[in-house]
C-alpha positions as CSV (number, residue, x, y, z in Angstrom):
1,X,0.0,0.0,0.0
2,X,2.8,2.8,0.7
3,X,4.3,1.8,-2.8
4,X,0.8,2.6,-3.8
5,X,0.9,6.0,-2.3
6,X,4.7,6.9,-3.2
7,X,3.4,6.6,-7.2
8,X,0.5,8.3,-6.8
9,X,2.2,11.3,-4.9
10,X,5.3,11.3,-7.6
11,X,2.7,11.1,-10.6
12,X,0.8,13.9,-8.6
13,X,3.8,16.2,-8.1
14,X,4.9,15.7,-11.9
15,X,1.5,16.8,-13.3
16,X,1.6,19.5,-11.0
17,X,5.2,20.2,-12.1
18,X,3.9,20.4,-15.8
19,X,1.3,22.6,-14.9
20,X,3.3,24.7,-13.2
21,X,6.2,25.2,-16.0
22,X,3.3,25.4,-18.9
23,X,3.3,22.5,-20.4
24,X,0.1,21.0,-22.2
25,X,-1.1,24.0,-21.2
26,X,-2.7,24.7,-24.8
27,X,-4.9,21.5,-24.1
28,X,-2.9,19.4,-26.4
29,X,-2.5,16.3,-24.2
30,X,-6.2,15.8,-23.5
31,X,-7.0,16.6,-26.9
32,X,-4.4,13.9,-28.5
33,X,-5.8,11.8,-26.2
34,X,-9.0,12.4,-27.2
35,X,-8.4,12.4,-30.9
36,X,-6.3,9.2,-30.3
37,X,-9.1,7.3,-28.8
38,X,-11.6,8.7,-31.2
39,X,-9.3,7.4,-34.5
40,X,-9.0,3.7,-33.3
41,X,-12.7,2.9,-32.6
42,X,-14.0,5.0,-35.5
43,X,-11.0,2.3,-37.6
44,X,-12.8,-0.6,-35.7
45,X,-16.0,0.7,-36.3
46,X,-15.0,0.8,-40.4
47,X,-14.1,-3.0,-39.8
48,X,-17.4,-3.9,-38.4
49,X,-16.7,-3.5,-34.9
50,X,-19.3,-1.2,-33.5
51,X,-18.4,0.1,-30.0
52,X,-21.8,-1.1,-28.4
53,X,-20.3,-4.8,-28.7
54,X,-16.7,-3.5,-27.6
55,X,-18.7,-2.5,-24.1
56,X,-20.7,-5.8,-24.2
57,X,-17.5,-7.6,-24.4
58,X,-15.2,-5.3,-22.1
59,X,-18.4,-5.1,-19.4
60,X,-18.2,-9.2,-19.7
61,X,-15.3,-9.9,-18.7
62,X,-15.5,-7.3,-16.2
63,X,-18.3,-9.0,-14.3
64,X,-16.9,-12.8,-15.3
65,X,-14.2,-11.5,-12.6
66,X,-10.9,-9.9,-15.0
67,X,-10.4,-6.9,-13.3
68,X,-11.8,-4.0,-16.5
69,X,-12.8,-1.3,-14.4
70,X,-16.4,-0.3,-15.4
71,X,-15.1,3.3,-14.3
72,X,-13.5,3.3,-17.6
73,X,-15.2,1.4,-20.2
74,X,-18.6,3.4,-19.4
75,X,-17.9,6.7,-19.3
76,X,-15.5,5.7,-22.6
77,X,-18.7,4.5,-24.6
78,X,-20.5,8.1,-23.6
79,X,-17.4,10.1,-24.7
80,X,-17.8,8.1,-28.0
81,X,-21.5,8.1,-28.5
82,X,-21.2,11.7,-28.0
83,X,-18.6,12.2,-31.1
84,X,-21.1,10.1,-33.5
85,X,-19.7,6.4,-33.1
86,X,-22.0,5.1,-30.9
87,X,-25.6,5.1,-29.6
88,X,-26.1,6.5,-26.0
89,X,-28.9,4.0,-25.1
90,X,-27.5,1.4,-26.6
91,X,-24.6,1.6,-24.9
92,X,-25.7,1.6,-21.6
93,X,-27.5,-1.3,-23.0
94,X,-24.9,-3.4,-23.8
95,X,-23.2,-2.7,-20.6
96,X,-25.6,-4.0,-18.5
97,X,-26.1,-7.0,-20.5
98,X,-22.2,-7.4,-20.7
99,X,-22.4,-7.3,-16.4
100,X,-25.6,-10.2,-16.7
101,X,-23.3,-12.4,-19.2
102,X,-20.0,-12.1,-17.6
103,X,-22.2,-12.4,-14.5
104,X,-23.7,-15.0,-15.2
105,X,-20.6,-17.1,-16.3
106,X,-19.3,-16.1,-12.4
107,X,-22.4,-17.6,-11.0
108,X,-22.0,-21.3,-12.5
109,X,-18.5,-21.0,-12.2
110,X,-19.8,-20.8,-8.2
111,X,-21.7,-23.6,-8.4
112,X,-19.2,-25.7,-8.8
113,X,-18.2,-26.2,-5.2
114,X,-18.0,-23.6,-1.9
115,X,-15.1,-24.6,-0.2
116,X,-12.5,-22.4,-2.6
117,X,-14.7,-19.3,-2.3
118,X,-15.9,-19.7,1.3
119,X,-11.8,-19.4,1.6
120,X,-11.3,-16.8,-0.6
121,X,-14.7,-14.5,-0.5
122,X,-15.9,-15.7,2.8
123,X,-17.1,-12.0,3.6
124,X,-18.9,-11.9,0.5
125,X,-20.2,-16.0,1.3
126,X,-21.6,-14.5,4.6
127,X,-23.3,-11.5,3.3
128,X,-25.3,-13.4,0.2
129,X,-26.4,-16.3,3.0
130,X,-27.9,-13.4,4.9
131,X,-29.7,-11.2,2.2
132,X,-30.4,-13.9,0.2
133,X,-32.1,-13.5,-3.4
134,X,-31.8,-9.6,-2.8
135,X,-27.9,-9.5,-2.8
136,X,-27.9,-9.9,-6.8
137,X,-29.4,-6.0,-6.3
138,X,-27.6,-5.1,-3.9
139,X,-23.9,-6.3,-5.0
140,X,-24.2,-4.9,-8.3
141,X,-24.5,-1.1,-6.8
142,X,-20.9,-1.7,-4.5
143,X,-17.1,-1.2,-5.7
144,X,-14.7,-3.9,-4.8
145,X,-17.8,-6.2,-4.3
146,X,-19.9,-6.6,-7.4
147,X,-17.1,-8.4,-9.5
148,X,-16.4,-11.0,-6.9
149,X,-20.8,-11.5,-6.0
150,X,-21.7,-13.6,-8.8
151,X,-19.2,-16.7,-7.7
152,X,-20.9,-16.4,-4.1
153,X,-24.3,-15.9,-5.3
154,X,-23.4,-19.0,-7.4
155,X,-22.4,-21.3,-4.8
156,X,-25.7,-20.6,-2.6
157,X,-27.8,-21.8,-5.6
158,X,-30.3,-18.4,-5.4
159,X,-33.1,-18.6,-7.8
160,X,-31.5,-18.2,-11.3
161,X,-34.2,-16.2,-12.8
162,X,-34.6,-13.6,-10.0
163,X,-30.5,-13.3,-10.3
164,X,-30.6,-12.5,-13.7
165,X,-33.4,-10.1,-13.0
166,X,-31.7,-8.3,-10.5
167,X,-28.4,-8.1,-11.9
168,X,-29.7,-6.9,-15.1
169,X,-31.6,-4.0,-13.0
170,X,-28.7,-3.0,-10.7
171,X,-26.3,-3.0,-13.5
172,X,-28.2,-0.9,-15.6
173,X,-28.5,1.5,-12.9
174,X,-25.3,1.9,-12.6
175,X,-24.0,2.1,-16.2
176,X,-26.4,5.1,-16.9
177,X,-24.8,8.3,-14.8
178,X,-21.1,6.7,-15.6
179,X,-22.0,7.0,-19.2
180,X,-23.7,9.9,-18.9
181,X,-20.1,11.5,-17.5
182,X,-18.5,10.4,-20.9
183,X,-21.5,11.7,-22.8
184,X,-21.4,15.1,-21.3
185,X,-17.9,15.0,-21.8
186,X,-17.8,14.4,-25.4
187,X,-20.1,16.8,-26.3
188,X,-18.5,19.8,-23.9
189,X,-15.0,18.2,-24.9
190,X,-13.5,21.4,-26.8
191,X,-15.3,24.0,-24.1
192,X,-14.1,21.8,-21.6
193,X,-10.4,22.2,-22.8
194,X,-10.1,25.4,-23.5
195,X,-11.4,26.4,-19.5
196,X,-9.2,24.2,-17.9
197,X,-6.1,23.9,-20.6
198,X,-3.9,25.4,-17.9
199,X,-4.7,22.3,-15.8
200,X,-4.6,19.4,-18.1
201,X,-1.2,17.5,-16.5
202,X,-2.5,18.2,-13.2
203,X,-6.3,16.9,-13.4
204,X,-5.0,13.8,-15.6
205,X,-2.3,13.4,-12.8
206,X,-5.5,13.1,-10.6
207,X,-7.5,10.9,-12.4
208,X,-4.7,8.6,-12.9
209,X,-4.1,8.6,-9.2
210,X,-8.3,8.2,-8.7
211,X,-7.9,4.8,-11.3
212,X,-4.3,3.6,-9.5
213,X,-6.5,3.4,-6.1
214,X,-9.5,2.1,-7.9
215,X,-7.4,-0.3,-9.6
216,X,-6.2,-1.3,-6.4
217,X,-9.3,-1.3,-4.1
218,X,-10.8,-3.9,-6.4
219,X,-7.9,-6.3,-6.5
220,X,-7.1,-6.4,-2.7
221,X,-10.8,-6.1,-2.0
222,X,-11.4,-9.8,-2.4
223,X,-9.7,-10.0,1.2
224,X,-11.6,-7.1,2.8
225,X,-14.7,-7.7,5.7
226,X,-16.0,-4.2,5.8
227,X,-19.0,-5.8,4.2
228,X,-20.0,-8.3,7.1
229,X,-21.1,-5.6,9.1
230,X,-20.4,-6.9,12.7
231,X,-17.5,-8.0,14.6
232,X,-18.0,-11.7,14.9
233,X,-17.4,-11.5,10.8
234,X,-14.0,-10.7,11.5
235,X,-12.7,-14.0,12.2
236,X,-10.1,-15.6,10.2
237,X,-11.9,-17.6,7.0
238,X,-9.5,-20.5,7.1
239,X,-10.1,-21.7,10.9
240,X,-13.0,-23.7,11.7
241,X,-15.6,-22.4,15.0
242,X,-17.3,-19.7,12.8
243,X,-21.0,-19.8,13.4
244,X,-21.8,-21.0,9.6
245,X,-20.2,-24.4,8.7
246,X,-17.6,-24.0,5.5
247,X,-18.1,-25.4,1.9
248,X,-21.8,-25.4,2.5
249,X,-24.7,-24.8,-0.1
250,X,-27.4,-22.5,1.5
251,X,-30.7,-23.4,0.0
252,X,-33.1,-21.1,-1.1
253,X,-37.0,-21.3,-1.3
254,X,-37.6,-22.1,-5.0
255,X,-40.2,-20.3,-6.8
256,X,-41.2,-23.3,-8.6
257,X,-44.9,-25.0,-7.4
């Protein structure tokens, strides 16, 4: 975690730096970057390759557990909508159906056994056995969480339909106001530049910070308990005594007569 903090501060203090001695300050990184961005999909797009399915793929193997912050891929499918090489509704779309498929891959992935992820997501084991059905919601709206969900909602065997339901809902709800930021973005992109050209190296010095610690929140958050709400959640995982036997399946009322 301090190496963490020693490359954001030195990425900090070099934006800062360039800020401070004028460079970019004409707006020509963000707009290279921009331009960049906007030249390789509009290529893919020539080939065939529409930017709705890039975010149904990307979102997929975001929520099939490969670590693709949504963060990114959202707000990036806005920016482009906005310059003409997307739809905006469509690409929320397609991210919350990418989050249901990759989803969905997580959950029988899950059923497969509980023993490996009562070791390694026990928090996340503890919270789904307690909400239940509701959790497929509920996970999908929390960072660090909603990647790991599916292989724990999997292994408790909730109803499949309602989990598709509810995953579909949550993730939806979520991919509208991050593509909305990329949307706004795109659109404001030139007015946006010229205001804050003087600060270019120091707000992408932020942001990158922002995504390092993002970046790293969702890896390590696999370990975390803040989740489990109380303090008898805090035991160690591994060791047997824990209220809840380990490895097994919690059924579920079905809603089949």
């Amino acid at each position: 975690m301090r190496s963490l903090y020693a490359i954001a501060v030195l990425i900090l203090i070099i934006g800062a730096t360039m800020t401070f001695l004028g460079i970019g300050t004409s707006g020509t990184i963000l707009n290279t970057l921009s331009n960049g961005v906007i030249n390789i999909f509009h290529a893919l797009e020539s080939r065939g390759v529409p930017v709705e399915i890039i975010v149904l793929l990307l979102m997929t193997l975001e929520s099939a557990g490969i670590l693709i912050p949504s963060e990114i891929v959202m707000p990036l499918g806005g920016f482009l909508a906005a310059s003409g090489l997307g739809n905006f509704r469509l690409v929320v779309l397609a991210g919350a159906l990418g989050n249901v498929v990759g989803s969905l891959i997580a959950y029988y992935i899950g059923t497969t056994g509980t023993r490996i992820l009562d070791a390694r997501f026990g928090y996340v084991m503890r919270y789904v056995r307690r909400k239940g059905t509701i959790a497929s919601f509920l996970t999908r709206l929390m960072p660090g969480v909603r990647t790991y969900a599916p292989f724990a909602l999997g292994a408790a065997r909730v109803n499949k339909r309602i989990f598709i339901l509810y995953t579909f809902l949550g993730s939806f709800l979520r991919c509208i106001p991050r593509t909305r930021i990329g949307y706004v973005f795109g659109v404001h992109r030139h007015e946006i530049v010229e205001k804050f050209h003087a600060y270019t190296p120091l707000l992408l010095a932020i942001l990158t910070d922002l995504l390092l610690i993002a970046l790293f929140y969702e890896k390590t958050s696999s370990g975390g308990q803040w989740i489990s709400g109380g303090d008898g959640d805090s035991d160690d995982e591994g060791e047997p005594g824990n209220d809840e036997p380990k490895g097994e399946e919690i059924e579920y009322p079905s809603d089949e007569v």
